[in-house]
C-alpha positions in Angstrom: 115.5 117.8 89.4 112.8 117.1 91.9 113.9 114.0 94.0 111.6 111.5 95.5 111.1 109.3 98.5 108.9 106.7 98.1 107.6 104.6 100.7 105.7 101.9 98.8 102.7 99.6 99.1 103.5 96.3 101.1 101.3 94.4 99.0 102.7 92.9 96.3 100.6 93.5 93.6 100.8 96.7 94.3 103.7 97.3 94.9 104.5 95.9 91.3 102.4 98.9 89.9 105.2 101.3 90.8 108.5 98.9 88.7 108.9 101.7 86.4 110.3 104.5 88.7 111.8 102.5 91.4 115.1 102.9 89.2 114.6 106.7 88.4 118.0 108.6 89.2 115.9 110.6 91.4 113.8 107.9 92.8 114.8 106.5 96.6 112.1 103.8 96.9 112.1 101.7 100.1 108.9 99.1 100.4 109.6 98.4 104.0 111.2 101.3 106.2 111.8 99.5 108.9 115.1 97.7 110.6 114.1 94.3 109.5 111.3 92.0 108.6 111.3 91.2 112.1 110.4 94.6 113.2 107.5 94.5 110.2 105.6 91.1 111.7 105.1 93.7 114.8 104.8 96.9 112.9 101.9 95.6 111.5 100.2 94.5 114.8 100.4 97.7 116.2 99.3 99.6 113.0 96.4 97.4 113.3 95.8 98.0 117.0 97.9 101.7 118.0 94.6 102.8 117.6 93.7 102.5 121.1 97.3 101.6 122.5 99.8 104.2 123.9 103.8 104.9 122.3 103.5 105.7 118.6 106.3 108.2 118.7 107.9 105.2 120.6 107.2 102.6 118.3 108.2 104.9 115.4 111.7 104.9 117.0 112.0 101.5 117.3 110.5 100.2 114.1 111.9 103.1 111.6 115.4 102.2 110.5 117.6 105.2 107.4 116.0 108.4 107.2 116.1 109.6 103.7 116.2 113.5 102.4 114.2 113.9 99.8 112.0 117.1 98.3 109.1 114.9 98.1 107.9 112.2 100.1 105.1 110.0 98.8 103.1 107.1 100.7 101.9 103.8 100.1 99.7 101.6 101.8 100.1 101.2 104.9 102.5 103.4 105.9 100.0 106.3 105.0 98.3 106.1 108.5 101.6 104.9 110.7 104.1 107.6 109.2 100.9 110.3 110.0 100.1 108.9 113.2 103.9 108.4 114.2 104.7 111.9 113.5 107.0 111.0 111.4 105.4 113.3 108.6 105.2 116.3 110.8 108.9 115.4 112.0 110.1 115.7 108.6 108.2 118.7 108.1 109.7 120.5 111.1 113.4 120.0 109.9 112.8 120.7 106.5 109.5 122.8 105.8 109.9 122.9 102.2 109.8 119.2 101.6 106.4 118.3 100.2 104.2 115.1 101.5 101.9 113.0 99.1 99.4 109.8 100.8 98.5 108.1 97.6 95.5 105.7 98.9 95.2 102.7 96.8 92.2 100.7 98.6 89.0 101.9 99.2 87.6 100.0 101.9 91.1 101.5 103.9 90.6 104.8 103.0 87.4 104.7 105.0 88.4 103.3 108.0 90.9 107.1 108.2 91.1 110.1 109.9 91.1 111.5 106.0 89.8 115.2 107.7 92.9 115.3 110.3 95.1 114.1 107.6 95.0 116.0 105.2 96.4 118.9 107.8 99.5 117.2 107.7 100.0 115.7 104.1 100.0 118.3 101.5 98.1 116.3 99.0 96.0 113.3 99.1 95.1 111.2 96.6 92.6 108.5 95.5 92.0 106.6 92.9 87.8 107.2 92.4 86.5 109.9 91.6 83.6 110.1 93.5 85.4 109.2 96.8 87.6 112.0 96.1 84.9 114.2 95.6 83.0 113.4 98.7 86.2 113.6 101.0 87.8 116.3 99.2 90.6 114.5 98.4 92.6 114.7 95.1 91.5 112.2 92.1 94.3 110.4 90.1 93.9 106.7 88.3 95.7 104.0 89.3 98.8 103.8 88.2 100.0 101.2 86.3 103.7 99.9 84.9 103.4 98.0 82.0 105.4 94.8 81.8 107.6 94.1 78.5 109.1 91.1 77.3 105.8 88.7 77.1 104.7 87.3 74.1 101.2 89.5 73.1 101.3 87.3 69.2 98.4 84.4 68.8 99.3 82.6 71.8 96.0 82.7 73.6 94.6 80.2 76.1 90.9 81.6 77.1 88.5 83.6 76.3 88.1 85.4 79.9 90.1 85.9 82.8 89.4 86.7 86.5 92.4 86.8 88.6 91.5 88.0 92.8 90.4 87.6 96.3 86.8 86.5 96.1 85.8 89.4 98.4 82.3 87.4 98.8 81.9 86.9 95.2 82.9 83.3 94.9 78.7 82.2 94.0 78.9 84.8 91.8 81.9 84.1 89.9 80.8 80.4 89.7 77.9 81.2 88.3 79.5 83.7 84.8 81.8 80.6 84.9 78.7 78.1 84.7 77.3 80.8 82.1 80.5 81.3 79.9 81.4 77.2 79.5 77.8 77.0 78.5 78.0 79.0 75.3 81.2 77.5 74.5 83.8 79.9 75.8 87.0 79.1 77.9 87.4 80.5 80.9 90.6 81.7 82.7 89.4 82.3 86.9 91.7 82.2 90.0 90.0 82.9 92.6 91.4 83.5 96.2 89.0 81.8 98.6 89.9 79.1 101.5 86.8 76.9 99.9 89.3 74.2 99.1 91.6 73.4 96.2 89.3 70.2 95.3 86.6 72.1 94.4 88.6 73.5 91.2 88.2 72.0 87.9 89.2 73.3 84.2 89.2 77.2 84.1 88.1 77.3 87.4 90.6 77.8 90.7 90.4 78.0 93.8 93.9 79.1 95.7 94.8 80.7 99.3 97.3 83.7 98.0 97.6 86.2 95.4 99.3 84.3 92.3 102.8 86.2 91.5 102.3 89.8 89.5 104.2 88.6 86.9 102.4 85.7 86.0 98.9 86.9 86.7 100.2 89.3 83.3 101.0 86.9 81.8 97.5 84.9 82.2 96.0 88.4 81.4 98.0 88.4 77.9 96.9 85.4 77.3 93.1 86.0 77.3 90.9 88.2 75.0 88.2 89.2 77.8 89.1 90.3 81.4 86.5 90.1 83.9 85.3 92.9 86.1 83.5 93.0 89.2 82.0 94.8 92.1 83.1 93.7 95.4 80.1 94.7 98.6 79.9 98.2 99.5 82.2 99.2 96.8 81.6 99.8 93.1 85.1 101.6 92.6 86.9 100.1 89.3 90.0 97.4 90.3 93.1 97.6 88.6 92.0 95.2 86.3 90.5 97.6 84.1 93.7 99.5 84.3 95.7 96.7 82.9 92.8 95.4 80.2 93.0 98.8 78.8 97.1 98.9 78.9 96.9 95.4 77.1 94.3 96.1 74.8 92.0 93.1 76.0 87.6 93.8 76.0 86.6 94.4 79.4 82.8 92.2 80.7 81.6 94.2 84.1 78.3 94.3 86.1 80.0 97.4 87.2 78.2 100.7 85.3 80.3 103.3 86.6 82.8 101.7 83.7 81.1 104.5 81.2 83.0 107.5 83.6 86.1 105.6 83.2 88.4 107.8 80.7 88.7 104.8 78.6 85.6 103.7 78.0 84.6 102.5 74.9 81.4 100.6 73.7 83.0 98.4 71.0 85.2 97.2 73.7 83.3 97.2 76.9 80.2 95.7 77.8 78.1 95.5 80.6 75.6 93.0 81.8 72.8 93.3 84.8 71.6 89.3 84.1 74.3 86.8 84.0 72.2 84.5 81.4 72.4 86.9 79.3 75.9 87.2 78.5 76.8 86.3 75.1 79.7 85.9 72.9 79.4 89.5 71.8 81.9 89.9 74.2 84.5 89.0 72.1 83.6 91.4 69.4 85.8 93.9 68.1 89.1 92.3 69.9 90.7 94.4 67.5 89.8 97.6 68.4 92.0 99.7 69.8 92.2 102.2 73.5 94.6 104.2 71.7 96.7 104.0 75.3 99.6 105.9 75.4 101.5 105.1 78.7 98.7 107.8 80.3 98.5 105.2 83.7 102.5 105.2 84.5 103.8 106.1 87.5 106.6 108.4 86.1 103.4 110.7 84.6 102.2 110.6 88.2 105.6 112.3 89.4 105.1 114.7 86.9 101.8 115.7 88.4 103.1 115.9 91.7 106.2 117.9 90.5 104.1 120.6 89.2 102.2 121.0 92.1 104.9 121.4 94.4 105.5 125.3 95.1 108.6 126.6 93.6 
């Protein structure tokens, strides 16, 4: 049996995307590898700013606490670019040549910002999560992963019609607007929006907060809707994980994003896209019923399965 080390995201929400194998018998998964929190309030100061500073081997030293042995070593963000730029991966690599070295790159606008080229001569795969991105940097594709929560109540207990649940990313106007749009035509809305514009300007469906709700009860707002809301952010047009989960719990998907009809889900009775925000109708909630036919294709233990069979034997 193949085992992993896995050094995962630090952001919470995605972070939760991996629950499923962090308790896999062959599964070490650490979220922070460093000696204390203490150590991570500066780590990420100088991941931020190493770029131009001297001491990375140094600060490697200093900030990385237990070194695990694994076969296979995958990386979250942001420990991608500091366990690359450390030497930490090539470290590893020099003691134990066989072991194999996965960057899994779960935000676009970081990917970009990269060395992806000088990388990917020390990580033995790379992957992203578009498909076009991974064409264009060479880079391997894979979807987001996704682990899908159990124990909520998916029965006749539902509160909206559409959810948005986010960071505003500059789309606050826009959001208020399809909000404006939606309670016009009757239907409830569902939005929490993360934008410093000030709790007061919230009202019925509509909120304004300044952090990322908890992953298990953003889920549990997303069960509780028929619609989820997807949309592009500037300079990107790659799909959120949004779309991931609306397709894991069976909920119609409303985008302005068209690159939805690649996506290996997409289905018309379920998905609809719209250029003019007036004219969004209630058609949106047609064919709830309807079925993705998902089979547990998005979980992170079919991920490790990939990555198992492309390791060299």
């Amino acid at each position: 049996m193949i085992s992993f080390v896995i050094y995962g995201p630090t952001f919470e929400a995605t972070d939760a995307l991996f629950d499923e194998i962090k308790h896999l018998q062959n599964v070490k998964y650490i979220q922070y590898p460093i000696k204390s929190r203490f150590f991570y309030f500066f780590s990420r100061v100088h991941m931020n700013r190493l770029k131009w500073l001297p001491g990375w081997k140094i600060w490697r030293s200093i900030y990385i606490g237990q070194e695990y042995a694994g076969d296979c070593y995958i990386y979250g963000n942001p420990w991608i670019y500091f366990m690359y730029k450390s030497g930490y991966v090539q470290r590893i690599k020099d003691n134990n040549p066989s072991s194999y070295h996965v960057a899994y790159l779960t935000d676009i606008n970081s990917a970009r910002k990269l060395p992806l080229e000088d990388m990917k001569k020390v990580y033995d795969r790379m992957f992203i999560f578009d498909k076009n991105f991974a064409k264009e940097h060479g880079l391997d594709y894979y979807p987001l992963v996704y682990s899908k929560k159990e124990g909520f109540d998916t029965g006749n207990d539902i509160i909206s019609d559409v959810v948005f649940i986010g960071q505003s990313k500059g789309r606050t106007q826009k959001l208020i607007k399809i909000y404006e749009r939606l309670s016009s035509i009757g239907m409830s809305c569902d939005f929490w929006i993360i934008d410093d514009v000030g709790a007061e300007k919230s009202r019925q469906g509509l909120h304004f907060v300044n952090k990322p709700m908890d992953p298990h009860e953003s889920i549990e707002h997303l069960i509780k809707s028929k619609v989820v809301l997807e949309l592009k952010s500037h300079g990107v047009d790659a799909l959120s994980d949004r779309v991931i989960k609306a397709v894991v719990y069976n909920k119609n998907i409303i985008t302005d994003n068209k690159k939805i009809v690649d996506f290996d889900f997409y289905n018309t009775q379920k998905m609809h896209i719209f250029d003019d925000i007036d004219g969004i109708t209630k058609s949106i909630l047609d064919n709830y019923d309807e079925k993705y036919c998902y089979n547990n294709d998005y979980s992170p233990i079919k991920f490790l399965e990939k990555i198992e069979g492309m390791i060299p034997k």
